[in-house]
N, C-alpha and C positions, 0 to 999 in steps of 0.2 A: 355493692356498686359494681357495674357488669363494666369493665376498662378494656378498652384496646388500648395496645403500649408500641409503638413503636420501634423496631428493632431492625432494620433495615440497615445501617451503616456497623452495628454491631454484628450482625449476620456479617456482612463482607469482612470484616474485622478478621471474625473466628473461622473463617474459610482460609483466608489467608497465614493465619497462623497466629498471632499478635495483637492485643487489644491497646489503642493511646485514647485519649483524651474523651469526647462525646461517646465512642466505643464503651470504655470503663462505667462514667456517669451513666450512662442507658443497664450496660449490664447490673452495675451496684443497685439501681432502684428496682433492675427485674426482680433480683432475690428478694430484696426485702419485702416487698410486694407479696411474693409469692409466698412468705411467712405470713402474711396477714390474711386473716377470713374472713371481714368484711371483705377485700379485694375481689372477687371472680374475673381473674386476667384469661387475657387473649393476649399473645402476643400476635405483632402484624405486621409481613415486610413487604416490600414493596419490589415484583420482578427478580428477587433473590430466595433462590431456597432455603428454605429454614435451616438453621445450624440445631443441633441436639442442645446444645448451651444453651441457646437462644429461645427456647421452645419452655425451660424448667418442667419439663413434662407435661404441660398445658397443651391444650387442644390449637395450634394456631392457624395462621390464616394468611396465606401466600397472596397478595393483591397485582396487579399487572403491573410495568413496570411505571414509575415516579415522575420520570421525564415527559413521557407519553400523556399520561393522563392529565398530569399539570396542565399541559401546550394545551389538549383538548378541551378542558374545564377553560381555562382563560379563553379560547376563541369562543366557545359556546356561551360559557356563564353555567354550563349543568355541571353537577357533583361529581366524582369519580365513578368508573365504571365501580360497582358494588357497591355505591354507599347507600342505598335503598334498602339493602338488604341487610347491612350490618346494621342500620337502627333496627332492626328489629331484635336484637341479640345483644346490644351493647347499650350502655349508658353515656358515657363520654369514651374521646380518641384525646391520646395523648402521644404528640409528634415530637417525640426527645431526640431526634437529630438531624434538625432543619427539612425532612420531608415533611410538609406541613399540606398534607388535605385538603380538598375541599370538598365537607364531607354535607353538604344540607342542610338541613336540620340538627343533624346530630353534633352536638358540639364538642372542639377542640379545644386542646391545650397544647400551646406550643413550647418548647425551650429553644430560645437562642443563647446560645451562650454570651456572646458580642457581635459586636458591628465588625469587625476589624474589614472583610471586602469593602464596605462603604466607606470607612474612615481612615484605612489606610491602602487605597489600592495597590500603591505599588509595591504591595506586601503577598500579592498573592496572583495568582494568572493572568497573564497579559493577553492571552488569546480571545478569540472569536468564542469561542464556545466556553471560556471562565466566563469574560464580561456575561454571555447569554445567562449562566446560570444563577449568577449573583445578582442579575434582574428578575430572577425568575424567584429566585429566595427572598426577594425585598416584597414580591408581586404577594408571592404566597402566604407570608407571614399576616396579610390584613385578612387570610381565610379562618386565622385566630379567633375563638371568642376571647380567650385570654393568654398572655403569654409570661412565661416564668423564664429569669435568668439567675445567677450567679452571685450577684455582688452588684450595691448598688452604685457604683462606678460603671458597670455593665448596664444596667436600669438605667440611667443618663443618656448613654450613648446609644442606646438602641431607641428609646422613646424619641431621641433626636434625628436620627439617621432612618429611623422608620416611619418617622412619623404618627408614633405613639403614643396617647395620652398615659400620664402614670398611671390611672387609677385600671389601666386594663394591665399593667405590670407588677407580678409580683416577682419578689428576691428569697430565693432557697439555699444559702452556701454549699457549698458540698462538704461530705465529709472525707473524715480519713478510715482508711478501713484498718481492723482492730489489729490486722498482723504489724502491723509498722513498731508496734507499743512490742510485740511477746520479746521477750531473749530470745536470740538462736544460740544453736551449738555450738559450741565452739568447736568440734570437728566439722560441723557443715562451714563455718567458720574458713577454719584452716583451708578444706579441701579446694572452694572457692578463690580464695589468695593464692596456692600457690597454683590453681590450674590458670589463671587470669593473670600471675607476676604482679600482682600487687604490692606497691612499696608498700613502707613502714608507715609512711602517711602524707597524706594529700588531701590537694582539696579537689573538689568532686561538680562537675555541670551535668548537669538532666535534662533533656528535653530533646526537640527533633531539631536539626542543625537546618533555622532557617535566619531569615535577616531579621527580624523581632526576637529573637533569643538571646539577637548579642554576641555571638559566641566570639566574634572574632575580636571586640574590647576582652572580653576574658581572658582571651591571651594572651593581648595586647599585655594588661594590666600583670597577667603573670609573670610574662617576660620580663619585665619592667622594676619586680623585685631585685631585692639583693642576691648574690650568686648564692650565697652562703644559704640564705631561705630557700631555695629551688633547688637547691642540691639535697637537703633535707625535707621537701614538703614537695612531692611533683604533683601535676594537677591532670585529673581523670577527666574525658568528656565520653560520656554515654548517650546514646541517641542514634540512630536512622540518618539518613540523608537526605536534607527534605529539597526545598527548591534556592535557586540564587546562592547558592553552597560550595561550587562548584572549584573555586580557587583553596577554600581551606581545607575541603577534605582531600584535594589534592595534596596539599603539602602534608596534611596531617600522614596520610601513608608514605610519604616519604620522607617523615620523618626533619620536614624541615625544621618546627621548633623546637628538635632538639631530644635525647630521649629521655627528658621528664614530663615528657609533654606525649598521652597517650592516647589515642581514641579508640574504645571497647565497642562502638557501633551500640545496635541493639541489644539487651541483654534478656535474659528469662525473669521473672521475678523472684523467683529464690534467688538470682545470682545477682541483683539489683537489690534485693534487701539487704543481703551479703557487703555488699560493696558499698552501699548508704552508710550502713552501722559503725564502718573502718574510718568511716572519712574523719578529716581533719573539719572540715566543715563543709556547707553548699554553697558553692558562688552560680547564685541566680539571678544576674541582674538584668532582668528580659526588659525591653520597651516597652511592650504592650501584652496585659495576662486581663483577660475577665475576669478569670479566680488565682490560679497559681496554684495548684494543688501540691508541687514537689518541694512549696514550701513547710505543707503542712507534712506532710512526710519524713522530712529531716526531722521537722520539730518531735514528732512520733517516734523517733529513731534514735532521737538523744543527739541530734546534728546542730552545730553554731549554724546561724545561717547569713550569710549576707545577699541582701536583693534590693531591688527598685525602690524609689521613693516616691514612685509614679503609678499610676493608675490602679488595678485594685489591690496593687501587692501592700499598701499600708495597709491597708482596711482588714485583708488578711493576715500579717503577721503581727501586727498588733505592735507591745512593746516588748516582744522576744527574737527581731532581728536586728542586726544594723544597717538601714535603708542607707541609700549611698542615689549620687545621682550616676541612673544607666549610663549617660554619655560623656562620662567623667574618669578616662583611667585610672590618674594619680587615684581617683578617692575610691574605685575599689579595691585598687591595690593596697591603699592605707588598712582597707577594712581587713584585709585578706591577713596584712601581716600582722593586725591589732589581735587577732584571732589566735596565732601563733604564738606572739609574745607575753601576752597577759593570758596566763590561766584560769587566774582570776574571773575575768570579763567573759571566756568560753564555757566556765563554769554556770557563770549565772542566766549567757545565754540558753546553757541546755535545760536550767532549769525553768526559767520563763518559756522555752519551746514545748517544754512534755507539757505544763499548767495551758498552754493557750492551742495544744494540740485534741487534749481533752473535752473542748469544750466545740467539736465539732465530730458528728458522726453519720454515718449513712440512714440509721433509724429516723434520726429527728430531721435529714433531709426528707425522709419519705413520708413522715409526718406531716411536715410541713407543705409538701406536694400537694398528700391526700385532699390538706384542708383547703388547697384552692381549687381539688376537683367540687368538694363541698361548695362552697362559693359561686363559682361556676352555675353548679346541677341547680343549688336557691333561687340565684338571679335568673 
């Protein structure tokens, strides 16, 4: 099977230095791919130079820039500049980070992760040129022959907000990647605690500090413990600074709530798996996740986890988290100190999280991919 795979937002990714979310899923499916010999990849970005990561030593193929050719393809109705010439070389195109082709003939697979610009706007760019792009990702996504997401919470909401029937949707989980499970050392251990000041334990938030993450209930809710708990359990936020952020991660540098209350920013992934392993647990109780992957990662890592009771984070943690409702302090706070007090109950969370963490990995994601390029290539 001759695949183009897209790799355009994971290229800007690895230029910049840092791989999150659509980034990670594009590179995790490049590898495994590129273990596989049915496969013959191409990777293919769009107006961005190839990264050496991004390439896996394959032959790829640099296309003009995404914006450009979209606008031109929509006024026209004709294909992308080059897609006459890559049917001749390729079987299917596979668009893993909303650049989504219009490629002729040759047919596509697209991944959206979710809807979230459609169904939550005010979650995401208010400008002129957001609104532009996220009509232009609703426009593009019908140049699908079929499209693959996350979780099927995510499958609902896209086939609604896209205007999608199901049967052109299929649902791939994502996995977790295998280092979450290894031991580390416990001198990479140590070195990491004492270069970061890490207490003796806490509980631990992940992801990129925006207003679907929640972050600032998390505080709320931490605050809101007893002195006695937050004197002995301070609570970690790691993450970037994303948009609408702008009041917390103010005070957070200075230290407004207090200094058990830290923010590490971005971290490297040795020094993020370091710091996952220590925790006390993950307080993850985001609004809105298509999949939630940092829940499977604690669960990987041997972490209690408390998260949402809302959209696809049941689906994903199964019965190895305690769901709480997001916009409810008291009740994550409850969960937060039930974690604390009962050994018991963090015990049998960690072991429901490694049992329900195992049963999700990057293989039988890309398995399960293949078999809708299969699908696809049939129909």
């Amino acid at each position: 099977m001759r695949l183009g795979f897209g790799v355009t937002l994971l290229n800007r990714c690895l230029w910049k230095g840092g791989v999150d979310g659509i980034g990670s899923y594009t590179l995790e499916l490049l590898k495994a791919f590129s273990r596989r010999s049915e496969i013959d990849l191409t990777p293919l970005t769009f107006g961005v130079p190839m990264h050496a990561q991004a390439a896996q030593g394959k032959k790829a193929k640099v296309m003009p820039s995404f914006d450009v050719s979209a606008l031109l393809s929509m006024s026209t109705g004709l294909p992308f500049a080059g897609a006459t010439e890559l049917a001749k070389t390729l079987d299917i195109v596979h668009a893993s980070d909303h650049r989504i082709p219009q490629m002729g003939k040759l047919p596509v697979v697209a991944t959206l992760m979710d809807a979230i610009p459609l169904s939550h706007p005010k979650w995401v760019s208010a400008s002129r040129l957001g609104r532009i792009k996220h009509a232009l990702w609703r426009r593009s996504a019908r140049w699908a022959d079929h499209v693959i997401t996350i979780s099927e919470y995510s499958k609902t909401e896209i086939a609604h907000h896209f205007g999608l029937v199901d049967d052109r949707i299929s649902v791939t989980p994502l996995g977790v990647d295998a280092r979450w499970f290894d031991p580390l050392e416990e001198s990479m251990v140590a070195e990491v605690s004492v270069r970061l000041f890490l207490p003796e334990r806490y509980f631990l938030f992940v992801g990129t500090l925006q207003p679907r993450k929640n972050i600032s209930r998390v505080i709320d809710a931490y605050q809101s413990l007893p002195q006695w708990l937050r004197e002995e359990v301070g609570l970690l936020i790691v993450g970037r600074a994303g948009w609408q952020c702008e009041d917390i991660t103010s005070n957070l540098e200075a230290g407004t709530y207090g200094s058990n209350v830290r923010w590490l920013k971005h971290l490297p992934d040795d020094d993020l798996q370091a710091v996952m392993k220590r925790a006390t647990a993950l307080v993850f109780p985001s609004l809105y996740e298509g999949f939630g992957l940092p829940v499977l990662e604690a669960f990987a890592a041997g972490v209690p986890v408390v998260t949402s009771n809302t959209t696809s984070l049941p689906e994903v943690a199964g019965d190895a988290a305690l769901l709480v409702n997001p916009l409810d302090e008291a009740e994550i706070a409850a969960a937060m100190q039930r974690i604390v007090e009962d050994e018991t109950l963090a015990s049998m969370l960690r072991q429901r999280g490694l049992s329900r963490a195992q049963e999700f990995s990057w293989d039988r994601t890309a398995e399960m991919t293949i078999d809708v390029y299969r699908h696809v290539l049939g129909r």
